[in-house]
ROPA-969212 format. One record per residue: residue in three letters; z, x, y of N, C-alpha, C, O, CB in turn. Coordinates in steps of 0.2 Angstrom, whole numbers, plus 5000, padded with zeros to 4 digits. Each point is the difference from the previous one (the first is absolute). Glycine has a CB too. Layout:
- resn / nZ / nX / nY / caZ / caX / caY / cZ / cX / cY / oZ / oX / oY / cbZ / cbX / cbY
- ALA / Z / X / Y / Z / X / Y / Z / X / Y / Z / X / Y / Z / X / Y
...
! end
This chain:
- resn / nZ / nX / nY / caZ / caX / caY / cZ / cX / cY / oZ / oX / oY / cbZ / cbX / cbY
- UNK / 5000 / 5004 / 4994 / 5000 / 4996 / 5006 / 5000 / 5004 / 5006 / 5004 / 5005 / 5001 / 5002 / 4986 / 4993
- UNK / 4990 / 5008 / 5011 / 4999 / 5004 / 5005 / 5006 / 4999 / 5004 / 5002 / 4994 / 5000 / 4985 / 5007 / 5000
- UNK / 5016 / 5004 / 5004 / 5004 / 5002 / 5005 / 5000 / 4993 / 5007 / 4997 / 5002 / 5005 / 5000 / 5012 / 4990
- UNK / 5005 / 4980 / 5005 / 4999 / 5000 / 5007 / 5006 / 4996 / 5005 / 5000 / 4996 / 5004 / 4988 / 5004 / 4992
- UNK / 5017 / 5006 / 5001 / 5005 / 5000 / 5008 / 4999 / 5000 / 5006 / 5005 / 4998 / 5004 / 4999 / 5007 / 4992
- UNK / 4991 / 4997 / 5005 / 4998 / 5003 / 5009 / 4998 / 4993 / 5001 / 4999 / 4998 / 5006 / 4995 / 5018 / 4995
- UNK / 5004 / 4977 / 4994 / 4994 / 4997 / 5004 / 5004 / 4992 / 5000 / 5004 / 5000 / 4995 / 4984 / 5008 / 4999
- UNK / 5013 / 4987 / 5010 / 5004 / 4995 / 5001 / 5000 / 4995 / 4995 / 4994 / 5000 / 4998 / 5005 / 5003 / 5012
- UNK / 5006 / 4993 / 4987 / 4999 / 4995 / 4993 / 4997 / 4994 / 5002 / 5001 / 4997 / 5005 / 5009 / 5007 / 4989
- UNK / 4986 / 4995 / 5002 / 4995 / 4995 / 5000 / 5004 / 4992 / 4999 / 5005 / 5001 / 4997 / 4986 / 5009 / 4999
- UNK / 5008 / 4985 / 5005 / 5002 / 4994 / 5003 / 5002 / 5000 / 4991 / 5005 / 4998 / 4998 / 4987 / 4995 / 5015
- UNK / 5002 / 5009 / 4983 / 5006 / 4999 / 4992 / 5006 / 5002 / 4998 / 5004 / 4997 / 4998 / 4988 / 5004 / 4999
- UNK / 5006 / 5006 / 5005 / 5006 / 5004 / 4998 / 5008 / 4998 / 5005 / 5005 / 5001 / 4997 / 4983 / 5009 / 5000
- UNK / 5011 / 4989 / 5010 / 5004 / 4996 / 5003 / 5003 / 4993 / 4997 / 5006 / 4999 / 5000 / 4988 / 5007 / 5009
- UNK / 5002 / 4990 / 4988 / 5001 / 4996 / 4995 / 5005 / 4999 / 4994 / 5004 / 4996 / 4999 / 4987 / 5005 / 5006
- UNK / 5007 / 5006 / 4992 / 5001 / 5002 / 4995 / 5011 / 5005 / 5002 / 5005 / 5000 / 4996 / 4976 / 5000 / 5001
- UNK / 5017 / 5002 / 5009 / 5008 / 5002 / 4999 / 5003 / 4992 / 5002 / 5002 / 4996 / 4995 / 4997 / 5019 / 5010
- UNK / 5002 / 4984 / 5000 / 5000 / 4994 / 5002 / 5003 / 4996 / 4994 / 5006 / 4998 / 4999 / 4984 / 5004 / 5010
- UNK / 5005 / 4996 / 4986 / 5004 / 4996 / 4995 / 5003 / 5005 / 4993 / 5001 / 4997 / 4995 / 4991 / 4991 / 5009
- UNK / 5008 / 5018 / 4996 / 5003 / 5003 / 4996 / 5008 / 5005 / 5004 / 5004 / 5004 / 4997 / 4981 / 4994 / 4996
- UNK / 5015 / 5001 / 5012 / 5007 / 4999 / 5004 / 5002 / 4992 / 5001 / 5006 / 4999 / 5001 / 4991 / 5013 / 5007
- UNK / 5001 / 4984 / 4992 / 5003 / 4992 / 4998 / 5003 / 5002 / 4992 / 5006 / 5001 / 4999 / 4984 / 4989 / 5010
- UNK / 5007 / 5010 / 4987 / 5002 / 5002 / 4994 / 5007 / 5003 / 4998 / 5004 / 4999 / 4996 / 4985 / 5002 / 5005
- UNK / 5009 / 5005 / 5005 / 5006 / 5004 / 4996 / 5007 / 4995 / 5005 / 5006 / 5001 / 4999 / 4987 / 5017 / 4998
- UNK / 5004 / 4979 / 5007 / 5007 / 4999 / 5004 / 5003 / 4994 / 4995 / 5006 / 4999 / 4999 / 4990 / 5005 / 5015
- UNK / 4999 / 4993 / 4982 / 5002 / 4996 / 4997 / 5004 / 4998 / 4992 / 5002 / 4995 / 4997 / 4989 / 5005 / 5011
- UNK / 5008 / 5009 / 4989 / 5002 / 5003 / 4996 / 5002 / 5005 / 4998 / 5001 / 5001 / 4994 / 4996 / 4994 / 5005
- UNK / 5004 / 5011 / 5006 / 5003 / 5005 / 5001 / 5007 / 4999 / 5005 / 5005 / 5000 / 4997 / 4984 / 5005 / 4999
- UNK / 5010 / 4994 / 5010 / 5003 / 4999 / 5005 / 5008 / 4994 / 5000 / 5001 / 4994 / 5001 / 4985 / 5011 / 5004
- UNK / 5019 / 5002 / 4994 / 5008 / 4996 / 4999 / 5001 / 4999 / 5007 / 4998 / 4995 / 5001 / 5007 / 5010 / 4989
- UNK / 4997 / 4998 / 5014 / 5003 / 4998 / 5005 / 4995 / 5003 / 5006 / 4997 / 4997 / 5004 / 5016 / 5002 / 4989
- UNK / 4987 / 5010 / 5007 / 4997 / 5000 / 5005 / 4998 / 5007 / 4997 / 5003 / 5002 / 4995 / 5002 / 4988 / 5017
- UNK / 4990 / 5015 / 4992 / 4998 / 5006 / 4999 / 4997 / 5006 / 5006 / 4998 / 4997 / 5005 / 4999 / 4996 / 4984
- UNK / 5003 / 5010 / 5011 / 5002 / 5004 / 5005 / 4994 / 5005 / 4998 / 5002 / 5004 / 4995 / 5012 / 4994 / 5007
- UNK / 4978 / 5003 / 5000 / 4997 / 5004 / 4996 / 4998 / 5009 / 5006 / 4996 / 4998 / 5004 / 4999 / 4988 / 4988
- UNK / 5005 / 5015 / 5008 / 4997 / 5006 / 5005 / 4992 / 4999 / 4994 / 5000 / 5001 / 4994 / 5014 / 5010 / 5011
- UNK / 4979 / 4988 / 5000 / 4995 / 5003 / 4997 / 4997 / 5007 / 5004 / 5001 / 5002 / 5006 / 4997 / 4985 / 4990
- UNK / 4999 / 5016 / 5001 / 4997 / 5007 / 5003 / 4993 / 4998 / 5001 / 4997 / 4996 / 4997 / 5009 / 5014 / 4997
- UNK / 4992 / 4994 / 5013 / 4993 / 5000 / 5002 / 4997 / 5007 / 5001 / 5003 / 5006 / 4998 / 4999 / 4982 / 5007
- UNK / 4993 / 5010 / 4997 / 4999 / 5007 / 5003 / 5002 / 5002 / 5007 / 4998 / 5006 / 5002 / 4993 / 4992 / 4990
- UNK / 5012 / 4997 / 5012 / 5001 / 4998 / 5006 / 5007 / 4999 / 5000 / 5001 / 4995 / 5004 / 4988 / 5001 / 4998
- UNK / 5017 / 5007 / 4996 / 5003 / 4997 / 4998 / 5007 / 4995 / 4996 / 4998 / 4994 / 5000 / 4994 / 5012 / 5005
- UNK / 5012 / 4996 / 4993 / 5003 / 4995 / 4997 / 5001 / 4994 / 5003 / 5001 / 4999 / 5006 / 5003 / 5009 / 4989
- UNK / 4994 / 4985 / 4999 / 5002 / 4994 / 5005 / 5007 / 4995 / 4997 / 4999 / 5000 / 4994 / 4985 / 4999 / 5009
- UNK / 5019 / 4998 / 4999 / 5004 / 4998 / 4998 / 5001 / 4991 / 4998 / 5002 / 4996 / 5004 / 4998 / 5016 / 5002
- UNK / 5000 / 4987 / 4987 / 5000 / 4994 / 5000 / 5005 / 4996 / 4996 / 5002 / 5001 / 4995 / 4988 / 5002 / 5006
- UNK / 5012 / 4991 / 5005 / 5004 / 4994 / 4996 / 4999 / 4993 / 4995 / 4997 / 4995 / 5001 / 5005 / 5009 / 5007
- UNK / 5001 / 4998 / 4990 / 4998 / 4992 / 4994 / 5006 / 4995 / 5000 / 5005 / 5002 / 4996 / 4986 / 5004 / 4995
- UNK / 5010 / 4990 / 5011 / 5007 / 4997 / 4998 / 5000 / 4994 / 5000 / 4999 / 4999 / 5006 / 5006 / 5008 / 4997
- UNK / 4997 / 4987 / 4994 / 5002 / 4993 / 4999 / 5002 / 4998 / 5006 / 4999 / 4994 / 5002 / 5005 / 5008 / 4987
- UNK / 4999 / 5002 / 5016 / 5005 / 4996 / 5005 / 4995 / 5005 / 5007 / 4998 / 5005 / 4999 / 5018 / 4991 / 4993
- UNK / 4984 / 5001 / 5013 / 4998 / 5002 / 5008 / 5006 / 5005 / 5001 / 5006 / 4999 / 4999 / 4987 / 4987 / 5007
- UNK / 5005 / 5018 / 4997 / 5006 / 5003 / 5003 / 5002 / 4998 / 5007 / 4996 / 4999 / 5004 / 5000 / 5010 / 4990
- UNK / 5012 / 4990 / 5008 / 5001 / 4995 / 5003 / 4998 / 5003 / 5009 / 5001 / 4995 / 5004 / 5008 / 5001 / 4984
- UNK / 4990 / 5010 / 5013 / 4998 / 5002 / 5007 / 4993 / 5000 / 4999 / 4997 / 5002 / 5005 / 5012 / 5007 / 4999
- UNK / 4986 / 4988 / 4992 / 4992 / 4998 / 4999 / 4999 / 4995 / 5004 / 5004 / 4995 / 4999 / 4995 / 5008 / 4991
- UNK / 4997 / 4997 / 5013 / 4995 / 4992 / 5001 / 4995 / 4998 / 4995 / 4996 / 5003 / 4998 / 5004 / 5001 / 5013
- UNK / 5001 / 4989 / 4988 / 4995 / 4997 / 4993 / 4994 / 5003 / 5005 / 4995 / 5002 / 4997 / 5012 / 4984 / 4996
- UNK / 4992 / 5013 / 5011 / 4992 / 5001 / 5005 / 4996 / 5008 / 5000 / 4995 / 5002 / 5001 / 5010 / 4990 / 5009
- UNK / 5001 / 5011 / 4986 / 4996 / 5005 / 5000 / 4997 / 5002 / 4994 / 4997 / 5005 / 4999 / 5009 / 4999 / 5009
- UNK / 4995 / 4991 / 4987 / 4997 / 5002 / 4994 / 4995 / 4994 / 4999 / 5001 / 4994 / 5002 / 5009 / 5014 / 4993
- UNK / 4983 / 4995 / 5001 / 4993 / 4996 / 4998 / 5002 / 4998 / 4993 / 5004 / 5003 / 4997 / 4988 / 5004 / 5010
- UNK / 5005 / 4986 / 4991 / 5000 / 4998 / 4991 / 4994 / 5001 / 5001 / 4996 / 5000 / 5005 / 5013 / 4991 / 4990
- UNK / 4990 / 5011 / 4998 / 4994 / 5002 / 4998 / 4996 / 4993 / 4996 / 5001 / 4995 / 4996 / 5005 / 5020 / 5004
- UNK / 4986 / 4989 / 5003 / 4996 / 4991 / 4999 / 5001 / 4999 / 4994 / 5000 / 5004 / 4996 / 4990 / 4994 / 5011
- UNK / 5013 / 4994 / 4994 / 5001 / 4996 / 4991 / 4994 / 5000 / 4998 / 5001 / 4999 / 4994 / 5008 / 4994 / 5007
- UNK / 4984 / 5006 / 5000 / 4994 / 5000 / 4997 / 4999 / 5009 / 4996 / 4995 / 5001 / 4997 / 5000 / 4986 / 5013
- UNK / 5010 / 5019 / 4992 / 4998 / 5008 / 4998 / 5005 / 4997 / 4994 / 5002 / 5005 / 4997 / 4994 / 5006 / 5015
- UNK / 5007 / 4984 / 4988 / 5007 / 5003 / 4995 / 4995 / 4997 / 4992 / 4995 / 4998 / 5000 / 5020 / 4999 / 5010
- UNK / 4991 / 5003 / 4986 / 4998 / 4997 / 4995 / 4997 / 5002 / 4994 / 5002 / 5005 / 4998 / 4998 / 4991 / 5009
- UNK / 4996 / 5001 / 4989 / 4994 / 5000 / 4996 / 4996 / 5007 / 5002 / 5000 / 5001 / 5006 / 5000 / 4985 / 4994
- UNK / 4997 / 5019 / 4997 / 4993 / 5002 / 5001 / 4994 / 4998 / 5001 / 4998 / 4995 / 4997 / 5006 / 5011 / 5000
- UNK / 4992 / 4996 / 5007 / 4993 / 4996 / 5000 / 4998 / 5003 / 4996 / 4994 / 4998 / 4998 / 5003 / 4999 / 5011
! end
């Protein structure tokens, strides 16, 4: 499979994480997770948790389209 880090993910592949992170949150995810990912740019820091953190705004966060969730095409 050819290399293509450098190149941006395609509306599938965006799809594709999209309902395979609904997944895990649906069967992996106890309470909450704390991930550091590496880039090439950086480490990025990610949250997953059951509950809003209580100094959060619900406004600052996006659901993601219920027509990307689901089923594969």
């Amino acid at each position: 499979m050819a290399d293509t880090s450098d190149a941006p993910m395609t509306d599938a592949e965006i799809k594709q994480f999209y309902r395979l992170l609904q997944r895990w949150c649906e069967t992996e995810l106890d309470q909450f997770a704390h991930l550091i990912v590496p880039t090439r740019w950086g480490e990025v820091y990610a949250h997953f948790g059951r509950a809003r953190p209580d100094d959060d705004s619900v406004e600052w966060y996006e659901h993601l389209p219920a027509d990307w969730l689901g089923e594969p095409e």
